[in-house]
PDB file with SEQRES, HELIX, SHEET and CRYST1 records, atoms N, CA, C and O in Angstrom:
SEQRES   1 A   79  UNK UNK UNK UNK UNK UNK UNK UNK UNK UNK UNK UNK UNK          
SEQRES   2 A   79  UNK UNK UNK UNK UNK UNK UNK UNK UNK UNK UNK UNK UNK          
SEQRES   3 A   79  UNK UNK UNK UNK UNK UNK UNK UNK UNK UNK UNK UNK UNK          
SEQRES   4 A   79  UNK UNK UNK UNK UNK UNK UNK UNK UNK UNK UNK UNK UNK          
SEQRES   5 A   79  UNK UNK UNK UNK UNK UNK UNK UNK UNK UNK UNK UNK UNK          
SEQRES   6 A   79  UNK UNK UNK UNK UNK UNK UNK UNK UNK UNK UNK UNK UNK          
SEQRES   7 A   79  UNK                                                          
HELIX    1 AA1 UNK A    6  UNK A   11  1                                   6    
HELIX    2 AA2 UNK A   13  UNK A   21  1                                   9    
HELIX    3 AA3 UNK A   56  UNK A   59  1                                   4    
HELIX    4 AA4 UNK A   70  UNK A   77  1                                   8    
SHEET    1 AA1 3 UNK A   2  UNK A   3  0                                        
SHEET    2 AA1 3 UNK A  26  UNK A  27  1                                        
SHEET    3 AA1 3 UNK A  37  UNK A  38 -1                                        
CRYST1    1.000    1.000    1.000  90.00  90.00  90.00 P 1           1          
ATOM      1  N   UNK A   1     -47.163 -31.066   6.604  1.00  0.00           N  
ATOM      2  CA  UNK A   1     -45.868 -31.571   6.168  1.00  0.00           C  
ATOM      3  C   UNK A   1     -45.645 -31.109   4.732  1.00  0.00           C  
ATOM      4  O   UNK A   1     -46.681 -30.928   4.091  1.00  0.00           O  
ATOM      5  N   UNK A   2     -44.670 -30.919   4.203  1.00  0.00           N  
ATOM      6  CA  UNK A   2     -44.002 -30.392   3.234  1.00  0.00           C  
ATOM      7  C   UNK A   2     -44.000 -31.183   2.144  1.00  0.00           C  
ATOM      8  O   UNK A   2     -43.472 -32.278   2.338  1.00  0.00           O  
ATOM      9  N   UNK A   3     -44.360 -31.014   1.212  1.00  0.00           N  
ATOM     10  CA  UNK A   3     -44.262 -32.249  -0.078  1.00  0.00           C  
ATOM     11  C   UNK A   3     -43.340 -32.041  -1.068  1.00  0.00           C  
ATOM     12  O   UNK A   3     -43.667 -31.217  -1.922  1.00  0.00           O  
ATOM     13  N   UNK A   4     -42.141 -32.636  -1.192  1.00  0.00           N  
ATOM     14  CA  UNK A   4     -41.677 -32.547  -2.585  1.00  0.00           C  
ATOM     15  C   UNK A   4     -41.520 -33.829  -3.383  1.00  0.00           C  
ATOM     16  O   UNK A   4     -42.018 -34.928  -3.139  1.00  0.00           O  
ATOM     17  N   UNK A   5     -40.677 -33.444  -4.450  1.00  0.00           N  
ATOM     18  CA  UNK A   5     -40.516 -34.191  -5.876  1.00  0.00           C  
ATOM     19  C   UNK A   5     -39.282 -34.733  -6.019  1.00  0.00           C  
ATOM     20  O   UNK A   5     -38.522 -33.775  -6.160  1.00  0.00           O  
ATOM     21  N   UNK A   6     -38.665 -35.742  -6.061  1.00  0.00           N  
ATOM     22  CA  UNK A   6     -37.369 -36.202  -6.450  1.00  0.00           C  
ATOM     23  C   UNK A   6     -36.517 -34.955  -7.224  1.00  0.00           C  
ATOM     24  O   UNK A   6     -35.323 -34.683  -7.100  1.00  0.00           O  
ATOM     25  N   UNK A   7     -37.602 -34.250  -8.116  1.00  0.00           N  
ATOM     26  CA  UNK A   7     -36.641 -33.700  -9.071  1.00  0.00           C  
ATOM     27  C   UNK A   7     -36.540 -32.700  -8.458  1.00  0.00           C  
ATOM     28  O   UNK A   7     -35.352 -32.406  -8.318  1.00  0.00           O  
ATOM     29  N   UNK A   8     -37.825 -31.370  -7.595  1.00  0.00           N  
ATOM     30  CA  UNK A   8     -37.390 -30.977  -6.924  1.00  0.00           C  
ATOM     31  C   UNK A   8     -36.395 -30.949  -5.545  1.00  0.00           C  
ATOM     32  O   UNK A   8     -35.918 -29.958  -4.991  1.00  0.00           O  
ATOM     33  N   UNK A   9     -36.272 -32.159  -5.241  1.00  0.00           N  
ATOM     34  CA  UNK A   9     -34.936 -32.415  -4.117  1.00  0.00           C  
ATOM     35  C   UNK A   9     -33.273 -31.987  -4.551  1.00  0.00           C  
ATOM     36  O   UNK A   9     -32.427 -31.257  -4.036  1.00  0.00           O  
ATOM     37  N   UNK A  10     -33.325 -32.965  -5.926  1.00  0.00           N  
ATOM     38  CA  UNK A  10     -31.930 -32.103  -6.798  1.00  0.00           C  
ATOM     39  C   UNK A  10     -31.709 -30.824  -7.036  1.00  0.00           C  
ATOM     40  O   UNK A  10     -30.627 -30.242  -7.107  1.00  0.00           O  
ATOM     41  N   UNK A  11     -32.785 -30.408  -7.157  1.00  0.00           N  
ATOM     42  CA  UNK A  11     -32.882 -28.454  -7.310  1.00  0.00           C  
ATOM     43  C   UNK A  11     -32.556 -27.737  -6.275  1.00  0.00           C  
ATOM     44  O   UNK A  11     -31.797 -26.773  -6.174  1.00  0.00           O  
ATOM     45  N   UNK A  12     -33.360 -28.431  -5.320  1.00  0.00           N  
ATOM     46  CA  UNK A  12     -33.236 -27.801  -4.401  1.00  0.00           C  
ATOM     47  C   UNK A  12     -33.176 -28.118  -2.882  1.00  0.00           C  
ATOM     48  O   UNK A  12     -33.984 -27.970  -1.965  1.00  0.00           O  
ATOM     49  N   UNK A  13     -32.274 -28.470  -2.941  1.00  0.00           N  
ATOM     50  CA  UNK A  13     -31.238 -29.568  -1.500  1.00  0.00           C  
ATOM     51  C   UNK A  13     -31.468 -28.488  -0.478  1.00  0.00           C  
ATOM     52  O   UNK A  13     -32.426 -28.724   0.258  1.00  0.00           O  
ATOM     53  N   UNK A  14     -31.047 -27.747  -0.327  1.00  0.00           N  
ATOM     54  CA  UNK A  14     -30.533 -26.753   0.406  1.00  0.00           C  
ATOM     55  C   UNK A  14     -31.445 -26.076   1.305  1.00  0.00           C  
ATOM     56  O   UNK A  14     -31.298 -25.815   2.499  1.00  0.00           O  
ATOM     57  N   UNK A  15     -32.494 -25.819   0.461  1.00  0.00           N  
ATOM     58  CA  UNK A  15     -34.085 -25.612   0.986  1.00  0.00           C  
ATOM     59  C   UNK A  15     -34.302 -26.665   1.735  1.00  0.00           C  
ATOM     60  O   UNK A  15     -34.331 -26.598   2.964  1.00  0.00           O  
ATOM     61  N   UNK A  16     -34.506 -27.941   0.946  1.00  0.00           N  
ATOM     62  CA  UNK A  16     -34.915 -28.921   2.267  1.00  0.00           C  
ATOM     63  C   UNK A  16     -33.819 -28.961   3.545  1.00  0.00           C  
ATOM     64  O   UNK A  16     -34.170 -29.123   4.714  1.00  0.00           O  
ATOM     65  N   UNK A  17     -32.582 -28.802   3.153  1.00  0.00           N  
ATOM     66  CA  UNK A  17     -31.802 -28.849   4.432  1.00  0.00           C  
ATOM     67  C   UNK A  17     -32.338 -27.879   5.692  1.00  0.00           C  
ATOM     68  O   UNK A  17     -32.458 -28.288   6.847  1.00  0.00           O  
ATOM     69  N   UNK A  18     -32.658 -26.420   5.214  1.00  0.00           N  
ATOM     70  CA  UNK A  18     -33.360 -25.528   5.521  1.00  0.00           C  
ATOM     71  C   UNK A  18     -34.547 -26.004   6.774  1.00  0.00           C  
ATOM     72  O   UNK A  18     -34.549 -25.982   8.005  1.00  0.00           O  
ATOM     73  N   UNK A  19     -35.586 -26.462   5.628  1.00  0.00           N  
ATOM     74  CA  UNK A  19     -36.935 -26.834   6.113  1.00  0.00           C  
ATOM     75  C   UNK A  19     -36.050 -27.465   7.405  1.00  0.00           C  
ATOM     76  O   UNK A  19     -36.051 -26.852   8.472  1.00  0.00           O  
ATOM     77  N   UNK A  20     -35.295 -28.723   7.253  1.00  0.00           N  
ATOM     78  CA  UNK A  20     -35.141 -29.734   8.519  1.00  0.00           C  
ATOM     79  C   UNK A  20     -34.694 -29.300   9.491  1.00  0.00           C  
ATOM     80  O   UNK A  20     -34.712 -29.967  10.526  1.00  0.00           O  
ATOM     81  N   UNK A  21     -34.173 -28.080   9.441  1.00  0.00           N  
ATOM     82  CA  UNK A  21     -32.993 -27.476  10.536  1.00  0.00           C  
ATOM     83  C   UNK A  21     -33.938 -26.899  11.260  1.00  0.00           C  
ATOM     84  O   UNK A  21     -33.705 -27.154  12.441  1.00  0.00           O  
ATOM     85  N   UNK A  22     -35.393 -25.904  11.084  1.00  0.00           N  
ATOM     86  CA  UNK A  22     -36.177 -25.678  11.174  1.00  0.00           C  
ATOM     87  C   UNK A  22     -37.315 -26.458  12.581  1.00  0.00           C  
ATOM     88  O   UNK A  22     -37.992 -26.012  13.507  1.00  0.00           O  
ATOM     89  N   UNK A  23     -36.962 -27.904  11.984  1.00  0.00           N  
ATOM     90  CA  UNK A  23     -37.825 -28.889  12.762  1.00  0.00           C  
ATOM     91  C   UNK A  23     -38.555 -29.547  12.021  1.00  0.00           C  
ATOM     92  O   UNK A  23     -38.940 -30.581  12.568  1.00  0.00           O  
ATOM     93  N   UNK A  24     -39.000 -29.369  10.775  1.00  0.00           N  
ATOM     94  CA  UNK A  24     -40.270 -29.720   9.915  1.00  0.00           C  
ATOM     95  C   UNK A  24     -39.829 -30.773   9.100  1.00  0.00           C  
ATOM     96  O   UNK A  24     -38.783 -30.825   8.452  1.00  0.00           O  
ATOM     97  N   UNK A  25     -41.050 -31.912   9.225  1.00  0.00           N  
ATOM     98  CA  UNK A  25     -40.552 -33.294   8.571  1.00  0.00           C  
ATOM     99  C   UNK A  25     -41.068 -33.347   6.729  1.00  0.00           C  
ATOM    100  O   UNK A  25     -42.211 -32.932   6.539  1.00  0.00           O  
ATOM    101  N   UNK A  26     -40.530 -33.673   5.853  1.00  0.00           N  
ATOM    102  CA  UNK A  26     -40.476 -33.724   4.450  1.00  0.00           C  
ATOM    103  C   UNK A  26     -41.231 -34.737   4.055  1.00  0.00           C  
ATOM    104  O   UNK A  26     -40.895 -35.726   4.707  1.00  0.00           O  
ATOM    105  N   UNK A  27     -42.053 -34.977   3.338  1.00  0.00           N  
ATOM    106  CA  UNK A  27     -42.364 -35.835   2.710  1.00  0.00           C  
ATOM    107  C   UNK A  27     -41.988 -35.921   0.634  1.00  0.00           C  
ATOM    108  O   UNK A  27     -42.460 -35.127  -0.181  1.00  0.00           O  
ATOM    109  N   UNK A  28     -41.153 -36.977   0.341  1.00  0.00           N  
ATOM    110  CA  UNK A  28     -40.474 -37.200  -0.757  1.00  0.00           C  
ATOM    111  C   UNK A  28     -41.876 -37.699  -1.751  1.00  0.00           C  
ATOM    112  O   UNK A  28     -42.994 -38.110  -1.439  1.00  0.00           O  
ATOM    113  N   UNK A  29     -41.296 -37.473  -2.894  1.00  0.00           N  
ATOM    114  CA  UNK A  29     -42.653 -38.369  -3.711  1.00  0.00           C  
ATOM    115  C   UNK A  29     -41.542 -38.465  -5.262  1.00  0.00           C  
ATOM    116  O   UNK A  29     -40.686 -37.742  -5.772  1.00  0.00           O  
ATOM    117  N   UNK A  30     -41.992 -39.409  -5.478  1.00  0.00           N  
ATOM    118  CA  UNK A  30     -41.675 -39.549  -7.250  1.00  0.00           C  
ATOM    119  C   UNK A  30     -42.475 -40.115  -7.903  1.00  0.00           C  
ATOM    120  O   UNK A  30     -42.963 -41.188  -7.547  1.00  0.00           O  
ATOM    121  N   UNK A  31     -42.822 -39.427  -9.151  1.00  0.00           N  
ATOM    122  CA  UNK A  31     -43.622 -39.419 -10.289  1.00  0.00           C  
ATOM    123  C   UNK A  31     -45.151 -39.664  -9.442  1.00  0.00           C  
ATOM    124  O   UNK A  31     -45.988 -40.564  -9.505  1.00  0.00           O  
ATOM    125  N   UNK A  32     -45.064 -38.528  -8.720  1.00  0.00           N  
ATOM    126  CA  UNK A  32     -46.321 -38.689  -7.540  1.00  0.00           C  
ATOM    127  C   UNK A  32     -47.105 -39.982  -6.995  1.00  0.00           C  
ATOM    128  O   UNK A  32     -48.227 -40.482  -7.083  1.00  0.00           O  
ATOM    129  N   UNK A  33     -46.438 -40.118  -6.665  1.00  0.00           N  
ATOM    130  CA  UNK A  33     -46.439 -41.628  -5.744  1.00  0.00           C  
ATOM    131  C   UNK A  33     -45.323 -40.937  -4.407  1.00  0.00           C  
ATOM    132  O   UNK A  33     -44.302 -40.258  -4.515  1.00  0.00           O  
ATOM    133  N   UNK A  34     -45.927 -41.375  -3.384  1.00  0.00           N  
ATOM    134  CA  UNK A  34     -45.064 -40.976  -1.997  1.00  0.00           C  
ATOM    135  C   UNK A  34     -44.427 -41.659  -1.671  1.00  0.00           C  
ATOM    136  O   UNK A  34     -44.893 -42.727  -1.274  1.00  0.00           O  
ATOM    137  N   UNK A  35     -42.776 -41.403  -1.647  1.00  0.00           N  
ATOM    138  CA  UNK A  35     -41.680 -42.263  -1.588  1.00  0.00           C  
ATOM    139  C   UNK A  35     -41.172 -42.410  -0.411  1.00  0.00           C  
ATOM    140  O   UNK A  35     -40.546 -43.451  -0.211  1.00  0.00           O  
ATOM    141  N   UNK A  36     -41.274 -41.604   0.482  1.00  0.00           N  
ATOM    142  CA  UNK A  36     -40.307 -41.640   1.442  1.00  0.00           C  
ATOM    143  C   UNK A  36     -40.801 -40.389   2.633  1.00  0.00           C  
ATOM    144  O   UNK A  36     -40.998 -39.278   2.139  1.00  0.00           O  
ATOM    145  N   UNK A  37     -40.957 -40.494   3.803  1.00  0.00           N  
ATOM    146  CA  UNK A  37     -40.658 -39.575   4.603  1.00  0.00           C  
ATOM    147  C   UNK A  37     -39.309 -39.154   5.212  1.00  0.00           C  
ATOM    148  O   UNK A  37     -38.656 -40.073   5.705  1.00  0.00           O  
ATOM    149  N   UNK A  38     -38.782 -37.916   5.259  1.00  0.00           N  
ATOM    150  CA  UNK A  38     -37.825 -37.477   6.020  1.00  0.00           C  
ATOM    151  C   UNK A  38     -38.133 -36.443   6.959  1.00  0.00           C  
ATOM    152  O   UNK A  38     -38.914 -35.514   6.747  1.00  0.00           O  
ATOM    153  N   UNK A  39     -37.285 -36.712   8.324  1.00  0.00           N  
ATOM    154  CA  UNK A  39     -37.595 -36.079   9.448  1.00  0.00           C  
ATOM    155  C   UNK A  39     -36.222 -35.968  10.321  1.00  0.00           C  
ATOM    156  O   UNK A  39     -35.391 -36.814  10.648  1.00  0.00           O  
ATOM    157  N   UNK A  40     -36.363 -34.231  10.616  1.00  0.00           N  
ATOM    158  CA  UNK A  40     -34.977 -34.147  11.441  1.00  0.00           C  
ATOM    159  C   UNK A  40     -34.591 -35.015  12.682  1.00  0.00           C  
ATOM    160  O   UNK A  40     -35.425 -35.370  13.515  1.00  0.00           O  
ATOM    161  N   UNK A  41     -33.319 -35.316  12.740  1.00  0.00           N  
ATOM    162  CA  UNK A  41     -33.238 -35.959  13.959  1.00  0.00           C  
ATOM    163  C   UNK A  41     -33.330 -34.863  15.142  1.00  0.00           C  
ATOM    164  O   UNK A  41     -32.983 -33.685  15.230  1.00  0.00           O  
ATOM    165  N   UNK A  42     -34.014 -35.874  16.097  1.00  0.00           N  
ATOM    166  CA  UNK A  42     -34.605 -34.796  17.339  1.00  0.00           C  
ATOM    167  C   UNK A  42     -33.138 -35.230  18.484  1.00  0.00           C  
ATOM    168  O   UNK A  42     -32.493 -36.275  18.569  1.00  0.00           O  
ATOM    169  N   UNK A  43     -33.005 -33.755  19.332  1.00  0.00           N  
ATOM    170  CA  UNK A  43     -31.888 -34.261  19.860  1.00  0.00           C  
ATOM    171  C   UNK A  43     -32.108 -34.741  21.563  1.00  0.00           C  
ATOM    172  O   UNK A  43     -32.739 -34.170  22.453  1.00  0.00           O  
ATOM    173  N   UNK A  44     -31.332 -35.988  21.588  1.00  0.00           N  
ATOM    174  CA  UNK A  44     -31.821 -36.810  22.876  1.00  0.00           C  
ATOM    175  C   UNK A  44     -30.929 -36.675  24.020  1.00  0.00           C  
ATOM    176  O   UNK A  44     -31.141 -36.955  25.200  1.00  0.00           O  
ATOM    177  N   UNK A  45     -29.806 -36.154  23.410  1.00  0.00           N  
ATOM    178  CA  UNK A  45     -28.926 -35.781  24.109  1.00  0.00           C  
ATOM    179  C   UNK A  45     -28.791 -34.527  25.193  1.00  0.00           C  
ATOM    180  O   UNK A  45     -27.794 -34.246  25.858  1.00  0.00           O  
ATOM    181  N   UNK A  46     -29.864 -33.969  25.183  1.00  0.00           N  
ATOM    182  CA  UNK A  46     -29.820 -32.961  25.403  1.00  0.00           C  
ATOM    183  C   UNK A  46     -28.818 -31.515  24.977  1.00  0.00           C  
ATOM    184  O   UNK A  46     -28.476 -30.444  25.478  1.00  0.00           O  
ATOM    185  N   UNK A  47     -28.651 -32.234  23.831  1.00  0.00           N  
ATOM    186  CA  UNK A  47     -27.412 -30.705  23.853  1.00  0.00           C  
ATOM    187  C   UNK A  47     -27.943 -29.935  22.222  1.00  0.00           C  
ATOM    188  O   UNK A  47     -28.086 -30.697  21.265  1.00  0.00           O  
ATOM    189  N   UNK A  48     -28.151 -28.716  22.075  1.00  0.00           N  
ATOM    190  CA  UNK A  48     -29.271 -28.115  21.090  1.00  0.00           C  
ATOM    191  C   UNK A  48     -28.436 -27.855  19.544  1.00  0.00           C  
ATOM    192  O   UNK A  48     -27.297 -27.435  19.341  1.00  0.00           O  
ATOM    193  N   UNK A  49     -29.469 -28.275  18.616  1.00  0.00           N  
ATOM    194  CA  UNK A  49     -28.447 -27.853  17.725  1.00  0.00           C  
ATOM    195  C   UNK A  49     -27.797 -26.872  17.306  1.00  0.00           C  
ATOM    196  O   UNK A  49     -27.056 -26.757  16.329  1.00  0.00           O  
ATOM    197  N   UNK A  50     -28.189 -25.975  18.298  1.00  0.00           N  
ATOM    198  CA  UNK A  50     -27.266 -24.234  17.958  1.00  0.00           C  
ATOM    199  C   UNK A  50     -26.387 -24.326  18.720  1.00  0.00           C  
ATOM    200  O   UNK A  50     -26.007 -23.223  19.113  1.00  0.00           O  
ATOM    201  N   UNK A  51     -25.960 -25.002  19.055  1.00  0.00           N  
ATOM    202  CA  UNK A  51     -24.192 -25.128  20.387  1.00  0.00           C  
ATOM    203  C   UNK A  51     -23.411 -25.502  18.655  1.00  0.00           C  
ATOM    204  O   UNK A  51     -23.505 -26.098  17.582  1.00  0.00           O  
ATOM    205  N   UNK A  52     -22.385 -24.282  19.805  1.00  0.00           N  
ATOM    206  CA  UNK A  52     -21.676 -23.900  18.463  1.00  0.00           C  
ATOM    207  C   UNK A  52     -20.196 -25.333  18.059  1.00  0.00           C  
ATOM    208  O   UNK A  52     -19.271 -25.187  17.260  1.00  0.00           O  
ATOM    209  N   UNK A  53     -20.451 -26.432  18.834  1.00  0.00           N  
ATOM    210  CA  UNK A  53     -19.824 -27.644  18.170  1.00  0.00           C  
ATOM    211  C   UNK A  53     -20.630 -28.003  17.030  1.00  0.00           C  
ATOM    212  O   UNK A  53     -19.960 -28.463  16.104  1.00  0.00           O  
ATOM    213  N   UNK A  54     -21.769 -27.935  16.841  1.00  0.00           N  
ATOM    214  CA  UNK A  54     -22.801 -28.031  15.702  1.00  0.00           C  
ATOM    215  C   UNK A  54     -22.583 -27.186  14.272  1.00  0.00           C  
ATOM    216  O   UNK A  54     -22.988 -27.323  13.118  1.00  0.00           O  
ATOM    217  N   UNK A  55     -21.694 -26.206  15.005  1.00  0.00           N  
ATOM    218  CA  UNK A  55     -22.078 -24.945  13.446  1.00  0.00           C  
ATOM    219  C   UNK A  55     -20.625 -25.071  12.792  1.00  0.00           C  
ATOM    220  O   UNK A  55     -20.498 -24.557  11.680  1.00  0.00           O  
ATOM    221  N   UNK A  56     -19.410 -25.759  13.419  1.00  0.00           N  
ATOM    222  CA  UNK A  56     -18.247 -25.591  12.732  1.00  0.00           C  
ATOM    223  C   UNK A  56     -18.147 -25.810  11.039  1.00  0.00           C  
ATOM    224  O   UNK A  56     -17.577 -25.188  10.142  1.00  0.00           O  
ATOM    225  N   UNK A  57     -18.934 -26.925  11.081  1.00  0.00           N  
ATOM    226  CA  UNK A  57     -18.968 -27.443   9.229  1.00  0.00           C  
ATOM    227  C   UNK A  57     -19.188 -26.245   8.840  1.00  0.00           C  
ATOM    228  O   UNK A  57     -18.455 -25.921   7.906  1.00  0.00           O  
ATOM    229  N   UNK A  58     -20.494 -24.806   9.466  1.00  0.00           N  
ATOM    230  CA  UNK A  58     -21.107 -23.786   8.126  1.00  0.00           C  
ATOM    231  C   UNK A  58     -19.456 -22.925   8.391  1.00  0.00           C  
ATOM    232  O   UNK A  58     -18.903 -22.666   7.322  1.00  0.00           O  
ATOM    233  N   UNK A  59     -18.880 -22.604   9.321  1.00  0.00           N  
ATOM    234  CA  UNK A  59     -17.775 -21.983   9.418  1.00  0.00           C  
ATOM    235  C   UNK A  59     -16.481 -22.306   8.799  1.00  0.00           C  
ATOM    236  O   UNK A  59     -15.488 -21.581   8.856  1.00  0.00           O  
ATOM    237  N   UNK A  60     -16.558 -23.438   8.208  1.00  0.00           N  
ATOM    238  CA  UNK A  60     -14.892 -24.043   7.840  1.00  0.00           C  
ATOM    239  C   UNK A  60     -15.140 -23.262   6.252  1.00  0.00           C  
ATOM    240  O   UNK A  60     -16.117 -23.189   5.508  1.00  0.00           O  
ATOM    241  N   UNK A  61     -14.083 -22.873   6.196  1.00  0.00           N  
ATOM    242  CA  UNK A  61     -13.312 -22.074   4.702  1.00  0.00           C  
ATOM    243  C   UNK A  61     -13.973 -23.077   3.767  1.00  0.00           C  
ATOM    244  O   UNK A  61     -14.153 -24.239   4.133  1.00  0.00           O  
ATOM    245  N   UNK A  62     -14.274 -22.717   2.774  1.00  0.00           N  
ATOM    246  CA  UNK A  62     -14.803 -23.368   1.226  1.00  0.00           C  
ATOM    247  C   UNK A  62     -13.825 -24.145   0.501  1.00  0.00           C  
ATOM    248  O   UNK A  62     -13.987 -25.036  -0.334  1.00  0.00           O  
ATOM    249  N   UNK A  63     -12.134 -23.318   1.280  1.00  0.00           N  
ATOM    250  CA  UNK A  63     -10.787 -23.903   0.705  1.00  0.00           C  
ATOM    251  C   UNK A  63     -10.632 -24.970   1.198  1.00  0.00           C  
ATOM    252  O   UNK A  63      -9.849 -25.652   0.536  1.00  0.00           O  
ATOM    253  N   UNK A  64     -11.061 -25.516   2.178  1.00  0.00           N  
ATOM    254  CA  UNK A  64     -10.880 -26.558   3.189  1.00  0.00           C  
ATOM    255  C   UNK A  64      -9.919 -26.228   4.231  1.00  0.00           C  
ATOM    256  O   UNK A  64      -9.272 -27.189   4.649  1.00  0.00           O  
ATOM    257  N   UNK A  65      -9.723 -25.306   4.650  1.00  0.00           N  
ATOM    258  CA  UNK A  65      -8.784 -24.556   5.592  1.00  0.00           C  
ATOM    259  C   UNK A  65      -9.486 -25.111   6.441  1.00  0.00           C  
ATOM    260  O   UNK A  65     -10.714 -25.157   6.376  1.00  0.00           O  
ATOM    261  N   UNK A  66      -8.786 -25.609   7.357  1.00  0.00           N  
ATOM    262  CA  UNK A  66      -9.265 -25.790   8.825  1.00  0.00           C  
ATOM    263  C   UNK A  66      -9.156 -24.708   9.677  1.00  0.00           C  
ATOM    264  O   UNK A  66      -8.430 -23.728   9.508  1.00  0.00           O  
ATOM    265  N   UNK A  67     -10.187 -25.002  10.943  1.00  0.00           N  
ATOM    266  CA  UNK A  67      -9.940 -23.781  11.520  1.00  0.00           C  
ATOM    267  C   UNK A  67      -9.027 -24.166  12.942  1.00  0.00           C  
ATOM    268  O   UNK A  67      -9.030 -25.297  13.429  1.00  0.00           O  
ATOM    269  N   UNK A  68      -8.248 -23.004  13.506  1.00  0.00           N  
ATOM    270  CA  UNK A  68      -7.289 -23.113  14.019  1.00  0.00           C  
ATOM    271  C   UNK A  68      -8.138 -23.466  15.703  1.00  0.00           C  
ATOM    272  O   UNK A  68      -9.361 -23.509  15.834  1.00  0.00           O  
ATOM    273  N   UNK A  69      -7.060 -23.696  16.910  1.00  0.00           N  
ATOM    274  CA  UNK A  69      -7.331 -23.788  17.779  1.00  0.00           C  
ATOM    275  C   UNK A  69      -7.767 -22.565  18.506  1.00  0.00           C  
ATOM    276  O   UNK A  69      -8.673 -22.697  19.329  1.00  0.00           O  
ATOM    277  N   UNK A  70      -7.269 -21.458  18.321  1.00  0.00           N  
ATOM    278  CA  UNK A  70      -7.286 -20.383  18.704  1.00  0.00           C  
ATOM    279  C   UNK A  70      -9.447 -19.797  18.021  1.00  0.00           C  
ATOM    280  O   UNK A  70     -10.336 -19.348  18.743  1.00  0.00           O  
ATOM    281  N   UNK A  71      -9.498 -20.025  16.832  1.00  0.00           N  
ATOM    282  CA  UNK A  71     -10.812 -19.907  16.187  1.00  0.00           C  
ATOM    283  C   UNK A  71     -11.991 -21.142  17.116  1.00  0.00           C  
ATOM    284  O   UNK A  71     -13.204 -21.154  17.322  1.00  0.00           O  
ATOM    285  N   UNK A  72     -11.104 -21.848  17.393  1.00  0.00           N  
ATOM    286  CA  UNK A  72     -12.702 -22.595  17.677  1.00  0.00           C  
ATOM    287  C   UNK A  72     -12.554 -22.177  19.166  1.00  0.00           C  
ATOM    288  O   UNK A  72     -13.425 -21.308  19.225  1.00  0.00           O  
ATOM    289  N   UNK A  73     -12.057 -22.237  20.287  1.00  0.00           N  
ATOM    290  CA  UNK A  73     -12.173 -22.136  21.264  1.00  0.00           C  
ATOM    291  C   UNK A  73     -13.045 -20.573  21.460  1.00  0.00           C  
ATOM    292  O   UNK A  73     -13.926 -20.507  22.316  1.00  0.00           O  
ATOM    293  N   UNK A  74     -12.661 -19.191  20.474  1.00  0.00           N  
ATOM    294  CA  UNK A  74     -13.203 -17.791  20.019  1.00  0.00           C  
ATOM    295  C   UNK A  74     -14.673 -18.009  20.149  1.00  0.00           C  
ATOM    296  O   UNK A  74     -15.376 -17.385  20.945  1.00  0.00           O  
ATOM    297  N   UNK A  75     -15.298 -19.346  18.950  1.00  0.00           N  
ATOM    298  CA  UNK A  75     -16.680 -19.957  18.946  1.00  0.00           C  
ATOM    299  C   UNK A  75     -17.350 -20.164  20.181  1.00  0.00           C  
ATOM    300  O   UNK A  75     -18.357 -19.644  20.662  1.00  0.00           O  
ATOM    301  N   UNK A  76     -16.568 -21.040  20.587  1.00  0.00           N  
ATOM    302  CA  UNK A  76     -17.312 -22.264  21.701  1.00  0.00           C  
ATOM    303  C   UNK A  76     -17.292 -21.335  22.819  1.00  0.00           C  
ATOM    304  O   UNK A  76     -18.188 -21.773  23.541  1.00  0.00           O  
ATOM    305  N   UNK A  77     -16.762 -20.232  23.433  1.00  0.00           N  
ATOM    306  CA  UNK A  77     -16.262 -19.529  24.694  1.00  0.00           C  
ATOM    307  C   UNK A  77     -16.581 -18.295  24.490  1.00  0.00           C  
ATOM    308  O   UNK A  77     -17.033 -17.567  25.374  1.00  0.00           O  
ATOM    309  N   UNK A  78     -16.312 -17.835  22.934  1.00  0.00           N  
ATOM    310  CA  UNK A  78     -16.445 -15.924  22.726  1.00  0.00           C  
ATOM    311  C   UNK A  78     -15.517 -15.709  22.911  1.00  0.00           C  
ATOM    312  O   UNK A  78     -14.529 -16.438  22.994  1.00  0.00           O  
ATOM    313  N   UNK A  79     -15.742 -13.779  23.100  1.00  0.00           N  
ATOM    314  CA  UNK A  79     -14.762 -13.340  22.486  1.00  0.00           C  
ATOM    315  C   UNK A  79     -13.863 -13.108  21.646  1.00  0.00           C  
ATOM    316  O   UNK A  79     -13.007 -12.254  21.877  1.00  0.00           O  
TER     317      UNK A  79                                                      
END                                                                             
C-alpha cells in the first residue's frame, strides 16, 4: 500500500487520484502518525469504470461547456 503525507496529498492530488483509478488503496499519515486509509470504491454494480458514462467529467470543456447531445451519444455508441 502506498504511503503518503497530508502535505504530500495537497501537492499532489492528482497522483493519488491516479494511484485510485488504478485500484490501489492509500494510506494517509500526518506528522507520521497514520491517519487514515483510502481505498477505491470497488464497483458492485457491475458496470466498469471505463464505460464511457464514467469518463464524461475528464471530457467536459475546462470552460464549462457542456457537451452536446449529439457528443455524448458519439462517446457512449462511437463513431
Amino acid at each position: 500500500m502506498k504511503t503518503i503525507s497530508t502535505s504530500e496529498l495537497r501537492a499532489k492530488t492528482r497522483s493519488l487520484v491516479r494511484t485510485l483509478e488504478n485500484g490501489k488503496a492509500v494510506r494517509l499519515t500526518y506528522r507520521g502518525r497514520n491517519l487514515a486509509q483510502i481505498f477505491p470504491v470497488r464497483q458492485t454494480n457491475g458496470i466498469s469504470a471505463s464505460d464511457p458514462l464514467y469518463q464524461f467529467h475528464k471530457l467536459a470543456n475546462r470552460q464549462a461547456k457542456p457537451l452536446s447531445d449529439r457528443e455524448m451519444d458519439r462517446i457512449i455508441y462511437g463513431g
